[in-house]
C-alpha positions in Angstrom: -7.1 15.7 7.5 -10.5 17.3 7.5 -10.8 16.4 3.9 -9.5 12.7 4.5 -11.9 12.2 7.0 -14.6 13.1 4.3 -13.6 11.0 2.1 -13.4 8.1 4.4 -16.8 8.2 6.5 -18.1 8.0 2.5 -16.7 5.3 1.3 -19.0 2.7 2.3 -21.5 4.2 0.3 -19.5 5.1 -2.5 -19.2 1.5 -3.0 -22.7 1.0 -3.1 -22.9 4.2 -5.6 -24.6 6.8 -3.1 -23.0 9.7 -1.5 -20.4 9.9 -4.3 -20.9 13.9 -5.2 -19.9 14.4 -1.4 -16.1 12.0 -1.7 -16.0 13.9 -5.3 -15.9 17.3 -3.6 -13.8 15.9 -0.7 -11.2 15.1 -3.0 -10.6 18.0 -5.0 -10.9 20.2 -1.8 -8.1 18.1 -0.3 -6.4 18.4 -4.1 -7.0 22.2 -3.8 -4.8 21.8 -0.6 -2.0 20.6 -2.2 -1.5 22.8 -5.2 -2.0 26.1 -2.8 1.1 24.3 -1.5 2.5 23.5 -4.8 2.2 27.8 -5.3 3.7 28.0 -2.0 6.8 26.1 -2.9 6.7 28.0 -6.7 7.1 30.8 -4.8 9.6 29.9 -2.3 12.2 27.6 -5.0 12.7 30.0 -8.0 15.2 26.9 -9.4 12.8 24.0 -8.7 9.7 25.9 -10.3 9.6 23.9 -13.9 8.9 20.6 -11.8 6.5 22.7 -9.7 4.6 24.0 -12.9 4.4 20.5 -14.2 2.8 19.0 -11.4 1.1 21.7 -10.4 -0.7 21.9 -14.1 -1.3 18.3 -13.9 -3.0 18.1 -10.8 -5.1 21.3 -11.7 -5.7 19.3 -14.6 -7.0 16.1 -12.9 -8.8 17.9 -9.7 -11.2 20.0 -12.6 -12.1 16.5 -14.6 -13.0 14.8 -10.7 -15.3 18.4 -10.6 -16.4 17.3 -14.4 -17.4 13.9 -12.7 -20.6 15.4 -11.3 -21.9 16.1 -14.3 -22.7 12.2 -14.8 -24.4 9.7 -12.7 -23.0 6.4 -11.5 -21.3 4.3 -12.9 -20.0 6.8 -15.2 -18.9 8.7 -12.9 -16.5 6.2 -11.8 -15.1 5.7 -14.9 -14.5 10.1 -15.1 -12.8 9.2 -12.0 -10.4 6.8 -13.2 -8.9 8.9 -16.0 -8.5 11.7 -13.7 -6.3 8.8 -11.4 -4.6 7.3 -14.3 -3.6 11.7 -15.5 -2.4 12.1 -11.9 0.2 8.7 -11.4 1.2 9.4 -15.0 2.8 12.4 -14.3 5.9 11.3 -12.3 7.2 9.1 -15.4 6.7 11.7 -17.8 8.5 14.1 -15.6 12.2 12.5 -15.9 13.5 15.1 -18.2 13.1 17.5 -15.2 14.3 15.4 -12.6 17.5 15.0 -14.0 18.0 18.9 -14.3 16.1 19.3 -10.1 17.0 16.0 -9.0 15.0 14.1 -6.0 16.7 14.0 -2.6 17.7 10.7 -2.6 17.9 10.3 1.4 14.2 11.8 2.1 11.9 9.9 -0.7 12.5 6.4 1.2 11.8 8.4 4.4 8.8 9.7 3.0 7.5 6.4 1.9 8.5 4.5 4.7 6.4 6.6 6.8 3.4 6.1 4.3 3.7 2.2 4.7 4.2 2.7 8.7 0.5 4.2 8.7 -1.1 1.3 6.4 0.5 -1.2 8.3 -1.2 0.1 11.3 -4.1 0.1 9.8 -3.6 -4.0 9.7 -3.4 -3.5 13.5 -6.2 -1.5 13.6 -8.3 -4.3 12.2 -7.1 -6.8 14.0 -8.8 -4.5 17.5 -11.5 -3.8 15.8 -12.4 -7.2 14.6 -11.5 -8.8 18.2 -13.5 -6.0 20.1 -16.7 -7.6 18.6 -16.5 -10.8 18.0 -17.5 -13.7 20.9 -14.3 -15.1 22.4 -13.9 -18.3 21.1 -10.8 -20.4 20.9 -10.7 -19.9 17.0 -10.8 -16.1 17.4 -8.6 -15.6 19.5 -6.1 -17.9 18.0 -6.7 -16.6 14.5 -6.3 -13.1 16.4 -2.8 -13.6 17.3 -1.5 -16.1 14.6 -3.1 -12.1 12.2 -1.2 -10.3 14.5 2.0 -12.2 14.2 2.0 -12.4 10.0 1.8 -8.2 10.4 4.7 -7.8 12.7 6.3 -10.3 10.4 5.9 -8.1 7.5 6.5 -5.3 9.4 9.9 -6.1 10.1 10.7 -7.4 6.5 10.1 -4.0 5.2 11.8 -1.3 8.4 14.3 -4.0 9.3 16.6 -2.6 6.6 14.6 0.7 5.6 16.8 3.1 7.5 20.0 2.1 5.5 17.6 2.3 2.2 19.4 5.0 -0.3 18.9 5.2 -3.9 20.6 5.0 -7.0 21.3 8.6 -8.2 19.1 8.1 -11.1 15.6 9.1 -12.3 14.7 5.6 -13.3 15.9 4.2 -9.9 13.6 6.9 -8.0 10.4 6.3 -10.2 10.5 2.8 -10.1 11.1 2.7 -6.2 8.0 4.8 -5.7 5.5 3.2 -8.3 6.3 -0.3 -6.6 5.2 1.3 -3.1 1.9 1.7 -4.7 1.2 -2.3 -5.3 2.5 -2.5 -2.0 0.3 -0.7 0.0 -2.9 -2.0 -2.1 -1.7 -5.6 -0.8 -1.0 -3.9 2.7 -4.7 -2.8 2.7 -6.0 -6.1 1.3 -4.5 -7.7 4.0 -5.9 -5.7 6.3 -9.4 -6.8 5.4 -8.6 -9.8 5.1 -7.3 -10.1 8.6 -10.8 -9.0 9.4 -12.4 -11.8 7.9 -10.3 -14.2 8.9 -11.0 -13.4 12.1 -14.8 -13.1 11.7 -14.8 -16.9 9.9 -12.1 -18.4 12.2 -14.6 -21.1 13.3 -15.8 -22.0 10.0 -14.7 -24.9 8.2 -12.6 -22.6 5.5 -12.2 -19.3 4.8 -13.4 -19.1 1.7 -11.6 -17.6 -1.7 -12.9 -14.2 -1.4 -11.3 -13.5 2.1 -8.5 -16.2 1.5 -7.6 -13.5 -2.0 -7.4 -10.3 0.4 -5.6 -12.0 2.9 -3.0 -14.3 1.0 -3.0 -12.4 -1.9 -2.4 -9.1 -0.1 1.2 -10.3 1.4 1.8 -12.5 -1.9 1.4 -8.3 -3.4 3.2 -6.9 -1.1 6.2 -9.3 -1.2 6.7 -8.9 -4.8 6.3 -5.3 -4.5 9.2 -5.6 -1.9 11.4 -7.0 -4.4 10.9 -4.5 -6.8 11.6 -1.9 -4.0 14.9 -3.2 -3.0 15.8 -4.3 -6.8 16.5 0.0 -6.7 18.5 0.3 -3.8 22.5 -0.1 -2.4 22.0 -1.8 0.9 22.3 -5.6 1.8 23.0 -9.1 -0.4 19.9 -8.5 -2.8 20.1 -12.3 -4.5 19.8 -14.0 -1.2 17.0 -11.4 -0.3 14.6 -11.9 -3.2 15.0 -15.4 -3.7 13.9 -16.0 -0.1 11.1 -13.4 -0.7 9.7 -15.1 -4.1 10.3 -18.6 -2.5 8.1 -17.5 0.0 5.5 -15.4 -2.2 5.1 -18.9 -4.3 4.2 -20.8 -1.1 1.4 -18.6 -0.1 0.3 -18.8 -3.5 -0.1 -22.5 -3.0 -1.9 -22.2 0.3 -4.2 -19.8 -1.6 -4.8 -22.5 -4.2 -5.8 -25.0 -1.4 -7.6 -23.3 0.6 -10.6 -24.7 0.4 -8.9 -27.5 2.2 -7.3 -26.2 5.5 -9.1 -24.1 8.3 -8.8 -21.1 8.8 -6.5 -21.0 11.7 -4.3 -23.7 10.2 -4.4 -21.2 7.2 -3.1 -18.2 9.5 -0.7 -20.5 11.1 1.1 -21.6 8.0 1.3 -17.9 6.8 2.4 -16.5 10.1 5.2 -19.1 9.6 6.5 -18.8 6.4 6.6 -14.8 7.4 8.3 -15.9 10.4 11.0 -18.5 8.6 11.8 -15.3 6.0 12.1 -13.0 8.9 14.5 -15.3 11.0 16.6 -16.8 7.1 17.4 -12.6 6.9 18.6 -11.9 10.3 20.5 -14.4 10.5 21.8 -15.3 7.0 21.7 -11.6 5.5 23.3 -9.2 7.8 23.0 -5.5 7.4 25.2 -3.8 4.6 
């Protein structure tokens, strides 16, 4: 957590290119975490220790090229970053061969990841305190304030409403795709989360603008695709019902992100907080629980 916290009071300035030795380090001392873990559990599962070698190696692999990273300046050092990324979420595909021989509990992987989204949805909460905190109360906040807060509860009940009964196909396919489609999912939870920001921060102005309207529409039209592909691997409730509504409703907020320009911003919360709403209410009532 230490390490995390490092890497976040950075960030700022990484994307303004200073300070990015410092979240360089960060990162592979939180990576060095990890693969004394990974040694750890080599030590501790004689039968799982091929998969343990392979990740292990990889992520050795990718922590020393993030070390190689401070050998160049910015923006290259960016880019030294990026193929270290693109090693490290390349090795769970190339690892099916030995998942099929140590397979993946089927049962804790959507607990794990539920968990992961749990946090980044609170950090959409987060931002919707912070944002209020400081801004002067004025109508348009405060409206746009609880029209943000009501799109997030919406979304958080699209995705935990039926989490719990989530269980996956005993295959490796079923188990990489699930967890690759969390990872679009959680970038549009984050967007969102900015965007909520902004939407408060503008709510007075005559639009929001396409910049915030992106993270904010754009997030949840992400992260409602990504839901699909989620639920497209798993055995629990009517799935064609399920992601038609979810598309249906991932094309209309890709209209309102086309127009805009032409609706305020709290109209522009309101209609998103209600098409999240109508989805929510169209699956309680017309999709019961498997």
């Amino acid at each position: 957590m230490l390490a995390i916290a490092a890497m976040a009071v950075q960030i700022n300035d990484v994307a303004r290119g200073v300070h990015t030795a410092g979240f360089a380090v960060a990162y592979v001392v939180l990576r060095s975490f990890m693969l004394g873990l990974y040694w750890r559990a080599c030590r501790a599962v004689p039968e799982a220790r091929p998969l343990i070698r392979f990740y292990g190696g990889g992520y050795s692999v990718g922590a020393a090229i993030w070390l190689l990273s401070l050998a160049f300046d910015t923006p290259a050092r960016y880019v030294v970053w990026g193929i270290a990324l693109v090693l490290e979420l390349s090795l769970p595909p190339l690892s099916t061969r030995l998942h099929r021989r140590i397979p993946t509990s089927a049962s804790h992987l959507p607990e794990r990841w539920a968990l992961f989204t749990l946090i980044v949805l609170g950090e959409a909460v987060v931002a919707v305190a912070l944002e209020t905190s400081g801004a002067h109360w004025r109508l348009a906040s405060a409206t746009a304030a609880v029209l943000g807060f009501a799109a997030v509860a919406a979304v958080w009940w699209l995705y935990f409403d039926r989490q719990a009964g989530v269980v996956l196909r005993g295959t490796t396919l079923s188990v990489v795709v699930y967890s690759y489609a969390h990872l679009p999912l959680l970038i549009g939870l984050a967007a969102t989360s900015a965007g909520l920001r902004l939407l408060i921060a503008r709510a007075g102005d005559d639009h929001l603008g396409a910049g915030p309207s992106a993270a904010l529409l754009g997030g949840v039209l992400l992260y409602l695709v990504s839901l699909v592909a989620t639920r497209s691997v798993t055995v629990t409730g009517p799935r064609r019902l399920g992601v038609s509504l979810k598309l249906g409703a991932a094309a209309v907020i890709l209209a309102l992100l086309l127009v805009e320009a032409a609706i305020p911003p709290v109209a522009l919360a309101g209609a998103l907080a209600l098409v999240l709403a109508a989805v929510v209410w169209v699956e309680r009532t017309m999709m019961p629980a498997a």
